[in-house]
C-alpha positions in Angstrom: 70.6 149.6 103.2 73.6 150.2 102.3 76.8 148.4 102.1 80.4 150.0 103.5 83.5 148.8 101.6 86.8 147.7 103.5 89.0 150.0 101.5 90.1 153.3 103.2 89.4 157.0 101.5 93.2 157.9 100.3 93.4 161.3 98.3 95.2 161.4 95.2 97.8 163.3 96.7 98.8 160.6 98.9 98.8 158.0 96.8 102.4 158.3 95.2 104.0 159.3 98.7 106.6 156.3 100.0 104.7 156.1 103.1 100.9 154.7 101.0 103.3 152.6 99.2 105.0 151.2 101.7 101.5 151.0 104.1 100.3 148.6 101.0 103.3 146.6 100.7 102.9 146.5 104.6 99.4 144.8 104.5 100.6 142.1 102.2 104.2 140.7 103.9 104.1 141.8 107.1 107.4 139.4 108.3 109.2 140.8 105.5 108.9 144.9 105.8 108.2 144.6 109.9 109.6 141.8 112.1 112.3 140.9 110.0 113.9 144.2 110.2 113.2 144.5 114.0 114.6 141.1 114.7 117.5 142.2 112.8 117.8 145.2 114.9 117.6 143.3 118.2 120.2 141.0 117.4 123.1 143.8 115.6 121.9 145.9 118.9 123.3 143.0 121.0 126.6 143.0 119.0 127.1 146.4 118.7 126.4 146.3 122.8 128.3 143.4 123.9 131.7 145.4 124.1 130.5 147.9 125.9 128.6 145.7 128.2 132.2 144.3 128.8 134.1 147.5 128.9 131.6 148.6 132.0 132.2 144.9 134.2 136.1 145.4 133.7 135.8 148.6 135.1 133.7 147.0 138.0 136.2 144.9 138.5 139.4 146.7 138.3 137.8 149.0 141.3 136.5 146.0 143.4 139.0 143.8 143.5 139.6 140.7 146.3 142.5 141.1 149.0 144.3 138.7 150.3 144.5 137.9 153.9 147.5 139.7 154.3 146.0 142.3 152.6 143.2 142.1 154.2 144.5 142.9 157.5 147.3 145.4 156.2 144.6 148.0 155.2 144.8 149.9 158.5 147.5 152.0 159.7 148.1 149.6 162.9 147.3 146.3 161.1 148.6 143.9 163.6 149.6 140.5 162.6 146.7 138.1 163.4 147.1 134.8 164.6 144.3 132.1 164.9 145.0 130.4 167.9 146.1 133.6 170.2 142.8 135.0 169.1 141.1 131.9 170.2 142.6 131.7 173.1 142.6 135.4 174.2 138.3 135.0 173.7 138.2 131.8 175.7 139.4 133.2 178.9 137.3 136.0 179.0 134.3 135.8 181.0 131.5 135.2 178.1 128.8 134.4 181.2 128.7 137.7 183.0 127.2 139.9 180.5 124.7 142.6 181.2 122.2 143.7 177.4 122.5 147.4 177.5 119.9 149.8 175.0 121.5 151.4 172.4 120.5 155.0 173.0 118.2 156.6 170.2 118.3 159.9 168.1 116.4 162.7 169.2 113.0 161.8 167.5 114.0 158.0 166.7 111.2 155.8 167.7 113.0 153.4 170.9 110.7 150.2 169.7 109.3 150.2 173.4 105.6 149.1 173.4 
């Protein structure tokens, strides 16, 4: 019977092409001609990225931004001054015990979660 060799059919005229020379060189240092230049792709990637990574948080940032309290309660056009205790207090003698649950009336089409 008889035997088939390892080596690949490669016409003569690709043998003197880059590609078949670099396809040998290939087979014998893998690290060398593959991951090393992928590895160093990654890592100048993440350099070349990193500022621009930073440029699109500072933006973030600039737009959301955190207010103050005084801000905080200025943002409306009647922003009343708020004080802690009067708020308390004004709660507290309310009646928080006579309280009826009333449904929430549903869009047209809505399913009302009744069984």
């Amino acid at each position: 019977m008889a035997v088939f060799t390892n080596k690949k059919y490669r016409s003569t005229g690709d043998a003197n092409t880059i590609a078949s020379k670099y396809r040998a060189q290939l087979a014998r240092h893998p690290f060398l001609l593959f991951g090393l230049p992928f590895i160093a792709t990654m890592v100048a990637g993440s350099f070349f990225l990193t500022p621009a990574t930073a440029i699109r948080y500072e933006k973030h940032d600039r737009r959301v931004r955190r207010l103050s309290k005084e801000e905080e309660l200025g943002i409306g056009k009647s922003g009343r001054r708020v004080d802690m205790k009067e708020e308390y207090y004004r709660l507290a003698a309310k009646d928080l015990d006579d309280w009826e649950q009333k449904r929430v009336k549903r869009l047209p089409g809505e399913h009302d979660g009744v069984l």
